[in-house]
C-alpha positions as CSV (number, residue, x, y, z in Angstrom):
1,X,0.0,0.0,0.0
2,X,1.5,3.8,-0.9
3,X,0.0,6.4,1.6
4,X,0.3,10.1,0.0
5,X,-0.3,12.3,3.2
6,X,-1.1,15.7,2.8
7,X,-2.0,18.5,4.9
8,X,-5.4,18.3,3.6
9,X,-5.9,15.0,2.2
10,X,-4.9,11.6,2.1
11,X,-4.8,8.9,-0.7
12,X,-3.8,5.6,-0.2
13,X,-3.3,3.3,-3.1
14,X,-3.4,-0.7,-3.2
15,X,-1.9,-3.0,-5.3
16,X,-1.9,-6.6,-5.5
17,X,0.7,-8.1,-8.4
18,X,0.8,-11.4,-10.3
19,X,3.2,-12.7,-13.0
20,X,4.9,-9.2,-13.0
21,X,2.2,-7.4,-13.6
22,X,-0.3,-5.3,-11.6
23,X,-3.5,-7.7,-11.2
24,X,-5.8,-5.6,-9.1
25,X,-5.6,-1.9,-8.1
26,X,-7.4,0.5,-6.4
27,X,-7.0,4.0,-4.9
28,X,-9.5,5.8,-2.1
29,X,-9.1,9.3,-1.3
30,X,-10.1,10.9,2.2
31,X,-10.2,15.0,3.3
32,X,-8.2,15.1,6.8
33,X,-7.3,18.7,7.4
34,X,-4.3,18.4,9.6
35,X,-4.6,21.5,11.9
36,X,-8.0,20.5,13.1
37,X,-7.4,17.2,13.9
38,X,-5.3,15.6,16.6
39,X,-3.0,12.1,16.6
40,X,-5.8,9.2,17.5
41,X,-8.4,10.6,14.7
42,X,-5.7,10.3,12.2
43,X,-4.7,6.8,13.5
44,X,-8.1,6.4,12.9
45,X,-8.1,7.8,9.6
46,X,-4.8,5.2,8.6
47,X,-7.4,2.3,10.3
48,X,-9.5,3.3,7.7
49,X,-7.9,3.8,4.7
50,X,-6.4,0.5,5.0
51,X,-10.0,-0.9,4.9
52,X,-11.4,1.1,2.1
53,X,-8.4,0.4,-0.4
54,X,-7.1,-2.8,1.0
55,X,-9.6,-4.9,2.7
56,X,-8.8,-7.6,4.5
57,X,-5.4,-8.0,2.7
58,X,-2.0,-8.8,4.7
59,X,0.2,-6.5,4.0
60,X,3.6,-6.6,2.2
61,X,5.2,-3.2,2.5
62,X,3.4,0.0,3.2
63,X,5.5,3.0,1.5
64,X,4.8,6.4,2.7
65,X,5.1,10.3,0.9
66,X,4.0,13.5,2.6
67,X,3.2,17.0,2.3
68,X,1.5,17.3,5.7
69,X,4.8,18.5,7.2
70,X,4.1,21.9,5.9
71,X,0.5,22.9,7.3
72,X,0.8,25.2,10.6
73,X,0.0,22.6,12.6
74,X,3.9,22.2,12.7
75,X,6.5,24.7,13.9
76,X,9.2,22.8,11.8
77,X,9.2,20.6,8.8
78,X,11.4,18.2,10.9
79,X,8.0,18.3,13.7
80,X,6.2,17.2,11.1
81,X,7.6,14.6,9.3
82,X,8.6,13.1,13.0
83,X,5.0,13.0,14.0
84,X,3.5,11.5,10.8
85,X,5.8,9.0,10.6
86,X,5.5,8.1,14.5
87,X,1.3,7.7,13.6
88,X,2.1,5.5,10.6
89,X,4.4,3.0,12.3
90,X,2.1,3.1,15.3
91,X,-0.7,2.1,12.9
92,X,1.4,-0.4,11.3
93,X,3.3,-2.1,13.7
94,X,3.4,-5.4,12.2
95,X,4.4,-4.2,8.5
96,X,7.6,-3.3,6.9
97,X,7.1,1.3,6.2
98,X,9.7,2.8,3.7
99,X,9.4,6.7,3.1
100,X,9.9,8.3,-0.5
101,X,13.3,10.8,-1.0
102,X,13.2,13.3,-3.2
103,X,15.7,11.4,-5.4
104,X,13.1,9.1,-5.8
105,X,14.4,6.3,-3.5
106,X,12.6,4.6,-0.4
107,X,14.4,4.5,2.9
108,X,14.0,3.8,6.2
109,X,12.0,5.3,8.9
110,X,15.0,6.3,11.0
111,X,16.3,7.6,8.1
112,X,13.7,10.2,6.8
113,X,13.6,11.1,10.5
114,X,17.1,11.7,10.7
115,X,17.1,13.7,7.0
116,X,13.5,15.0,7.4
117,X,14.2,17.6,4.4
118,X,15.0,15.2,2.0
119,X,11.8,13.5,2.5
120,X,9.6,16.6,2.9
121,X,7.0,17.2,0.5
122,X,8.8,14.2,-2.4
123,X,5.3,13.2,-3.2
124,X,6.0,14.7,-7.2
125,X,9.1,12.5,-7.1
126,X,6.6,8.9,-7.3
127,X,4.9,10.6,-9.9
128,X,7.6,11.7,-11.8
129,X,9.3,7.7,-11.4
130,X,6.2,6.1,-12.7
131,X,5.6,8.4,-16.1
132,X,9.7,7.7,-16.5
133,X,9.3,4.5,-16.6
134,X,7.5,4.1,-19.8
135,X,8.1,7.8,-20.9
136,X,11.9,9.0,-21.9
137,X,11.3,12.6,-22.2
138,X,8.3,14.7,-21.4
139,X,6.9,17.2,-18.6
140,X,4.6,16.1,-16.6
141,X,1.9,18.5,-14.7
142,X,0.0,17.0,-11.7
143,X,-2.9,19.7,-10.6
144,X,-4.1,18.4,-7.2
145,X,-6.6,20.0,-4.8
146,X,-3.9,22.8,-3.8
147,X,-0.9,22.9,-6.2
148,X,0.4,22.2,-9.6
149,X,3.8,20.3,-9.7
150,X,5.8,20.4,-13.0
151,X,8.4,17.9,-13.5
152,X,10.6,17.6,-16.3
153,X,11.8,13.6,-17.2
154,X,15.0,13.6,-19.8
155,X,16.2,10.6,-20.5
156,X,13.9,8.2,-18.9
157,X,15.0,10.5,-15.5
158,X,13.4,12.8,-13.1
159,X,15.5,16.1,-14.4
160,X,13.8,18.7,-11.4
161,X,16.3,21.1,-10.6
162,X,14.5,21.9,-7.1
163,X,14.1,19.4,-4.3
164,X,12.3,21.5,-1.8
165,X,9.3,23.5,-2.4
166,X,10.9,27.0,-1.5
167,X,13.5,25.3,-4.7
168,X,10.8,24.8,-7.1
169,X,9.1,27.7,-6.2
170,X,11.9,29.6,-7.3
171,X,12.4,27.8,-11.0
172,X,8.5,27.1,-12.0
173,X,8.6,23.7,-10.9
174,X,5.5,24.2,-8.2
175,X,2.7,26.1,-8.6
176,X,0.8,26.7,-5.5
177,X,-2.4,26.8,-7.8
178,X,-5.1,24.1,-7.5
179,X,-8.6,22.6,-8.2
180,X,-10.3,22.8,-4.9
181,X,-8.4,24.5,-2.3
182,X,-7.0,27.7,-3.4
183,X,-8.4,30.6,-2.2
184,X,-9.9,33.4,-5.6
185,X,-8.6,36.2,-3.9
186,X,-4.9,34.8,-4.5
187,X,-5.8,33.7,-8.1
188,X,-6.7,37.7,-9.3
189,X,-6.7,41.2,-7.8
190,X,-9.5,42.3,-10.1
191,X,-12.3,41.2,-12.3
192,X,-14.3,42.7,-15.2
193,X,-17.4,43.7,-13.9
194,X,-20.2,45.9,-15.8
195,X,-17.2,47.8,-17.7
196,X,-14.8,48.3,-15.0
197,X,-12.3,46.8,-13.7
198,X,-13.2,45.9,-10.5
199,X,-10.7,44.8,-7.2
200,X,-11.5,41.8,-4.8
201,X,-11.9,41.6,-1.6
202,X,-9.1,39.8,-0.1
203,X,-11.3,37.8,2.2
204,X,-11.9,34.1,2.1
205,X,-15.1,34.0,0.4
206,X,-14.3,31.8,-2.4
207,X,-11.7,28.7,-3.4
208,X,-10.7,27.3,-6.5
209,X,-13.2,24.7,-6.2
210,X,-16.5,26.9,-6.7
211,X,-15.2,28.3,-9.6
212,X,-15.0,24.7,-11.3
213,X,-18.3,23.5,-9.9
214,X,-19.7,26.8,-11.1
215,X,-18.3,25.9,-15.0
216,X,-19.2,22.8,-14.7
217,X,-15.3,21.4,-14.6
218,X,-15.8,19.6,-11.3
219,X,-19.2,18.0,-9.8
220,X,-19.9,17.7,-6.3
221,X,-18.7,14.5,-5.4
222,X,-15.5,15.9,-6.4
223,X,-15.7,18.8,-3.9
224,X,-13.9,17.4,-1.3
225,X,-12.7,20.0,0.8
226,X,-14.5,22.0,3.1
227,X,-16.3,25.1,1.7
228,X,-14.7,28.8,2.8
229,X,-18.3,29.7,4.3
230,X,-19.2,25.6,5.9
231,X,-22.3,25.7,3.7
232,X,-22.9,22.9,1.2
233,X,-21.5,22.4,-2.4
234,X,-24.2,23.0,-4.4
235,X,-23.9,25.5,-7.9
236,X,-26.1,27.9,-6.1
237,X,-24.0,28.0,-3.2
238,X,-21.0,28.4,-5.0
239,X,-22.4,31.0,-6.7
240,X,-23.1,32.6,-3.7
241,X,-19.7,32.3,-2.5
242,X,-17.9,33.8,-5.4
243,X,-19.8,37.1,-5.4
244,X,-18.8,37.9,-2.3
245,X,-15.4,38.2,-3.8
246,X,-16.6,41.7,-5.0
247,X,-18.3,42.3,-1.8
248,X,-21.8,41.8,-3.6
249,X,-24.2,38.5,-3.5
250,X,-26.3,36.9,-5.3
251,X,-29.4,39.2,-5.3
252,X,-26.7,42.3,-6.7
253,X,-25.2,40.2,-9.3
254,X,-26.9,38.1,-11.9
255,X,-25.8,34.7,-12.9
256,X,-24.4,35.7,-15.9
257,X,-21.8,37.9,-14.4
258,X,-20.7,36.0,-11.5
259,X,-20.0,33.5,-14.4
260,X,-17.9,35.5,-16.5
261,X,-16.0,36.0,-12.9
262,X,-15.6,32.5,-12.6
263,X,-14.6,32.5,-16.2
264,X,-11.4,35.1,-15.6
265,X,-10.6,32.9,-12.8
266,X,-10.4,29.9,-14.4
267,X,-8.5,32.1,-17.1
268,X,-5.9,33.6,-14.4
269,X,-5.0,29.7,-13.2
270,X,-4.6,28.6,-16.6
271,X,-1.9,31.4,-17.2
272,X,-0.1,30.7,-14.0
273,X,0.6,27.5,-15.1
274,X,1.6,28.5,-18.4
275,X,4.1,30.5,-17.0
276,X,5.3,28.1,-15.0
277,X,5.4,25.3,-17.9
278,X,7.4,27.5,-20.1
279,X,10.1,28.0,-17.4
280,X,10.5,24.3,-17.0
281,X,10.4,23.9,-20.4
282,X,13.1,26.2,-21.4
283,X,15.3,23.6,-19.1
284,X,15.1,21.2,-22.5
285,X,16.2,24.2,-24.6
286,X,14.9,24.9,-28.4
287,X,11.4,24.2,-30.1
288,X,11.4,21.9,-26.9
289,X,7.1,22.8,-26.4
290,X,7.2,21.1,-30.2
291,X,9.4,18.2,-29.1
292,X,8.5,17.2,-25.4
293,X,5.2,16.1,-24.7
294,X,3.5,16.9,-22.0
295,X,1.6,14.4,-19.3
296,X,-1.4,15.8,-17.4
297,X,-2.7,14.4,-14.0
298,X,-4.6,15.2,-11.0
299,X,-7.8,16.3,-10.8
300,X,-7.7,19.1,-13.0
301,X,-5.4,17.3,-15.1
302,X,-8.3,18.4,-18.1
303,X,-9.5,21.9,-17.3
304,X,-6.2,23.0,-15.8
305,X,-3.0,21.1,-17.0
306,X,-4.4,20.3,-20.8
307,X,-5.5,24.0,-20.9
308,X,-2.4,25.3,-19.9
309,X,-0.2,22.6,-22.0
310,X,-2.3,24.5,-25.4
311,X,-1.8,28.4,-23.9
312,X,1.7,27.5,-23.1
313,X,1.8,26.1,-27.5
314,X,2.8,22.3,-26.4
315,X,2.5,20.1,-29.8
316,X,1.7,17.2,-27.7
317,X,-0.2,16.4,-24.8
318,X,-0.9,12.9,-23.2
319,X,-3.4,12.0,-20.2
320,X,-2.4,9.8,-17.5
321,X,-5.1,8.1,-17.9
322,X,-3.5,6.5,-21.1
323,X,-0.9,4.9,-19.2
324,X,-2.1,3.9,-16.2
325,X,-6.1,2.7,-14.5
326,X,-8.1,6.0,-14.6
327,X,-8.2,5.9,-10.9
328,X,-4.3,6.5,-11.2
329,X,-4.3,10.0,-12.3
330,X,-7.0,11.4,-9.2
331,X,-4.1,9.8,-6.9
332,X,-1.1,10.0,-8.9
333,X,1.6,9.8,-6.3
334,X,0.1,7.2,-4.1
335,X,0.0,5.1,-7.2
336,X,3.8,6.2,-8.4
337,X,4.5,5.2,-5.0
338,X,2.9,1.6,-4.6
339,X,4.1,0.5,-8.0
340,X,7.9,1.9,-6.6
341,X,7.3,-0.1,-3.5
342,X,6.4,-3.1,-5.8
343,X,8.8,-2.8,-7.7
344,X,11.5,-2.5,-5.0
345,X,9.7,-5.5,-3.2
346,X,9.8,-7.6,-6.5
347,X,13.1,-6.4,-7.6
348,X,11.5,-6.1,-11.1
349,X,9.6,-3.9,-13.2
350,X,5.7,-4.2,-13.4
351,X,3.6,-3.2,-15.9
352,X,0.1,-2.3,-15.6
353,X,-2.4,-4.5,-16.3
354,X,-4.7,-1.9,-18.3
């Protein structure tokens, strides 16, 4: 089993092999805000992940990435990664746990302890292994609930010139832009509004994830995070949400123009990521967008990562979901990660059974 723990949510991905190939996979997803929750509810939480994805399986190896480290619940990255860790092996105290590097190898427990930085946040890393593995060159863009991660593979290897997030921050290789999560007032500083240009409030009324129920990108049983306001995740609530951005609501503004905000929104993302695509991109030097395909994952692999892949003028762009069970590419890292652990566990490569 591969357990992706971030701040927000958790994936955990299950596979069983046979005859070198992947016979059965499967891949549950489960909100778990880390600052509002306290050690037993997220041993509970492991408890029941292990259910949902694995059953009543014994396990071989459980392999472990994280992002929680970084949400304030921490004063340090090293707090973090110490306490997550300390949950999972408590959870698991009968099975074998690696933990993901950034340079894509599993180690030890007491290792990623004793390094917590180089095991911080390597979640992009799995992902990154399991596209090389049948890909040589090509850029892959994850869009998850909170952030886009960009990672270049040359040569059938993960080229990412950062390691850390502050790293990647710095050359285009994270985004902190994402499907659900990311709060409209970051996304733009204005919005056309009845021939003006009119500022936002920087208040948080509105996420990411209204504006893609609202255009129909997400539905929602995809709205899995909590909503700015705690009201439900209906259109009309969403709606309702997003024009308070302008400090209006929903009896000020008709439908048709809190759409068109939602529309500049969407529009505003897509461009980040552009931007941040064409950075990494300039890494494979010329006509590269012509030569280098890209790979889109995550949730807003579609309505995010395709999109920006065309504004940023890629020739070529490929969906997980070509390459992997569908289910791969809404938990692409937990799924990089089990097939790693597999693979390390087999001590041969495995193919998909598509």
């Amino acid at each position: 089993m591969g357990l992706d723990i971030g701040g927000a949510n958790t994936k955990a991905a299950f596979i069983r092999t046979h005859d070198g190939q992947v016979a059965e996979f499967r891949a549950v997803l489960k909100y778990f805000p880390f600052w509002k929750r306290d050690s037993q509810q997220f041993l509970t939480l492991l408890s029941t992940l292990k259910r949902a994805a694995a059953g009543s399986a014994a396990l071989d190896l459980i392999a472990v990435t994280l992002t929680a480290e970084l949400c304030d619940a921490y004063r340090t990255k090293r707090e973090g990664v110490s306490h997550v860790l300390n949950c999972v092996c408590r959870a698991f105290k009968e099975t074998q746990v690696l933990v993901l590097n950034v340079n894509s190898a599993l180690v030890s427990t007491k290792t990623a302890e004793a390094e917590p930085l180089s095991v911080a946040a390597a979640n992009w890393a799995a992902t990154g292994w399991m596209v090389s593995q049948q890909i040589r060159d090509c850029l892959v863009i994850d869009v998850g609930s909170t952030s886009t991660s960009i990672i270049p593979i040359a040569d059938g290897e993960i080229a990412a010139v950062g390691k850390t997030d502050l790293e990647k921050l710095m050359n285009g290789e994270l985004v902190y832009t994402g499907s659900l999560r990311t709060n409209v007032a970051t996304i733009i500083h204005s919005v056309p509004l009845r021939g003006a240009v009119t500022r936002v409030s920087s208040e948080f009324f509105a996420q990411s994830g209204d504006v893609h129920l609202i255009l129909g990108n997400i539905r929602e049983l995809d709205y899995t995070a909590e909503t700015p306001d705690g009201r439900g995740k209906t259109r009309d609530e969403a709606l309702a949400r997003l024009a308070r951005v302008v400090c209006a609501d929903i009896e000020m503004l008709t439908e048709q123009e809190i759409l068109k905000i939602a529309k500049h929104v969407h529009e505003k993302q897509i461009e980040q990521i552009a931007q941040g695509l064409t950075q990494v991109y300039s890494q494979f030097g010329a006509n590269a967008k012509e030569k280098v395909p890209a790979v889109v994952t995550g949730l807003g692999r579609n309505f995010l990562a395709r999109k920006a892949s065309e504004k940023a003028a890629v020739t070529k762009i490929l969906s997980l979901d070509e390459l992997t069970p569908k289910d791969a590419a809404l938990a692409s890292p937990a799924a990089g990660l089990v097939l790693m652990a597999a693979t390390k566990l087999e001590g041969r490569q495995l193919t998909w059974k598509l």
